[in-house]
Structures are given as C-alpha cells and as structure tokens.
C-alpha positions as CSV (number, residue, x, y, z in Angstrom):
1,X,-44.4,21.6,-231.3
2,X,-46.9,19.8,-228.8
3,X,-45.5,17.5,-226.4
4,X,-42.2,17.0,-225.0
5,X,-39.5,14.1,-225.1
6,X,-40.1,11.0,-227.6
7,X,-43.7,12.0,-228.3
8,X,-44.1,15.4,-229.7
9,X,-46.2,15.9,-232.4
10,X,-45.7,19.1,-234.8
11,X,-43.1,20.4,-237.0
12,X,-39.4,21.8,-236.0
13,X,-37.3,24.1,-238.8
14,X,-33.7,24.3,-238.4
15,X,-30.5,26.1,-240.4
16,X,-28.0,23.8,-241.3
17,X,-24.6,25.1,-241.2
18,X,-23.6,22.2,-243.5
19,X,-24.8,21.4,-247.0
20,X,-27.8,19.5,-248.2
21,X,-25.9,16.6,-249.2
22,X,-24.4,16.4,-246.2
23,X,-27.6,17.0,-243.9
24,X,-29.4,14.1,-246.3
25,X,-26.1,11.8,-245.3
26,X,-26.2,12.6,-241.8
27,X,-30.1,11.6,-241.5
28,X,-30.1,8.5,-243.6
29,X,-27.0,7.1,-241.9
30,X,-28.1,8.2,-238.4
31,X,-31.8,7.8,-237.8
32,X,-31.7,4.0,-238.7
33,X,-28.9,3.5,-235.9
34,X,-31.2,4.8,-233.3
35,X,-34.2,2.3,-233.9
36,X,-35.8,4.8,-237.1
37,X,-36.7,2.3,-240.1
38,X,-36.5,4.0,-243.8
39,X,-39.8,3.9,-245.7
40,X,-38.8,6.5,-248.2
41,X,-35.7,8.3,-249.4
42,X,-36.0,11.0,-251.9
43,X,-32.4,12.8,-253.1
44,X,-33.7,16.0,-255.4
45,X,-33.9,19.9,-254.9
46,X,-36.1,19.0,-252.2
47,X,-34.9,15.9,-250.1
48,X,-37.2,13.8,-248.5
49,X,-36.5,11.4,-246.3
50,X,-39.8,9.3,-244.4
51,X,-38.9,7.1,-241.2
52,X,-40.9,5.3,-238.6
53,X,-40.4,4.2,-235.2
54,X,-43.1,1.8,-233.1
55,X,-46.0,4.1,-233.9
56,X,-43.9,6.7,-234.7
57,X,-43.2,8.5,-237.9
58,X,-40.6,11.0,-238.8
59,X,-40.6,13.1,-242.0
60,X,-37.4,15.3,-243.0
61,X,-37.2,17.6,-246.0
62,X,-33.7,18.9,-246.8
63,X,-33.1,22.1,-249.3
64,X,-30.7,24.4,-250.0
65,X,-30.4,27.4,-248.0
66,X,-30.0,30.9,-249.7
67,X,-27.2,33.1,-250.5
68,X,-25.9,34.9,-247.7
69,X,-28.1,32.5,-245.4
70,X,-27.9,28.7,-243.7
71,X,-26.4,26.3,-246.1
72,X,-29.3,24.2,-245.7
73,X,-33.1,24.2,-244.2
74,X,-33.8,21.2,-242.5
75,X,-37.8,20.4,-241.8
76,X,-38.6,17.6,-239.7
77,X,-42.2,16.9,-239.0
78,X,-43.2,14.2,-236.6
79,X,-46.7,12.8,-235.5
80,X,-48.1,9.5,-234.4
81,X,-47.9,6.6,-237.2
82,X,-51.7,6.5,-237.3
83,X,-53.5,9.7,-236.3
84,X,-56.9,10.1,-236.2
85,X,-57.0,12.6,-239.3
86,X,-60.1,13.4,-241.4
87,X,-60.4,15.1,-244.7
88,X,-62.1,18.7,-244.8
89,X,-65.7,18.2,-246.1
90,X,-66.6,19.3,-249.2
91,X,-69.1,21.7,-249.7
C-alpha cells in the first residue's frame, strides 16, 4: 500500500472471520452509505464487487476461506479512477 488516508493506492488482503455471503452483504450495503457508487456487483465463487468515489475507485473480491482457515478472504484493491497506465509493448 502507497499512501496514507483517503488516497492510497495498492491492494490490502484481509481474513474474514464471517462468511462470504456475509462479507459481500456488508460491502454492498455499506460502501454506498459512505459516498461509494456501485458500478458492478458480481455474486459467484469469486465475488466481485466495483465502486467509485470522485476519482476514486475501489475493487473488492470476496472468496471462501479454507478449512481450518478464515471463513472468507477479502481483497480490496484501490487506485485512482483514471491512472496513467500503459500496456507492456509487444515485442
């Protein structure tokens, strides 16, 4: 993670100590109450939630955590809306 506060840029990995079904919940119900607008939703294996936020955006993948492990793995990657990214050259 680069950056601090409302403007980092990178990606954070957390254990969930409640399901996926409930981490999906918990994102699409909260996010949007604290300014986040939904772009995409995505309830599979693999959750996928996309948000964004001025020139903000937010992307969240939910899974199921293993036996014996978290109940859930929650990914959230966040960067700026419109980065300056370019695609590797071909060679």
């Amino acid at each position: 993670i680069i950056g601090r506060g409302d403007n980092w840029v990178g990606r954070a990995v957390l254990s969930g100590a409640q399901n996926s079904t409930d981490i999906y919940a918990f994102f699409q119900a909260e996010y949007p109450k604290s300014g986040w607008t939904t772009v995409s939703a995505i309830k599979a294996k693999t959750s996928i939630l996309v948000f964004t936020k001025g020139d903000r955006t937010a992307t969240i993948e939910v899974v199921d955590g293993s036996l014996g492990g978290p109940k859930s793995v929650i990914m959230i990657t966040s960067s700026p809306k419109n980065a300056n990214v370019q695609a590797p050259a071909r060679k």
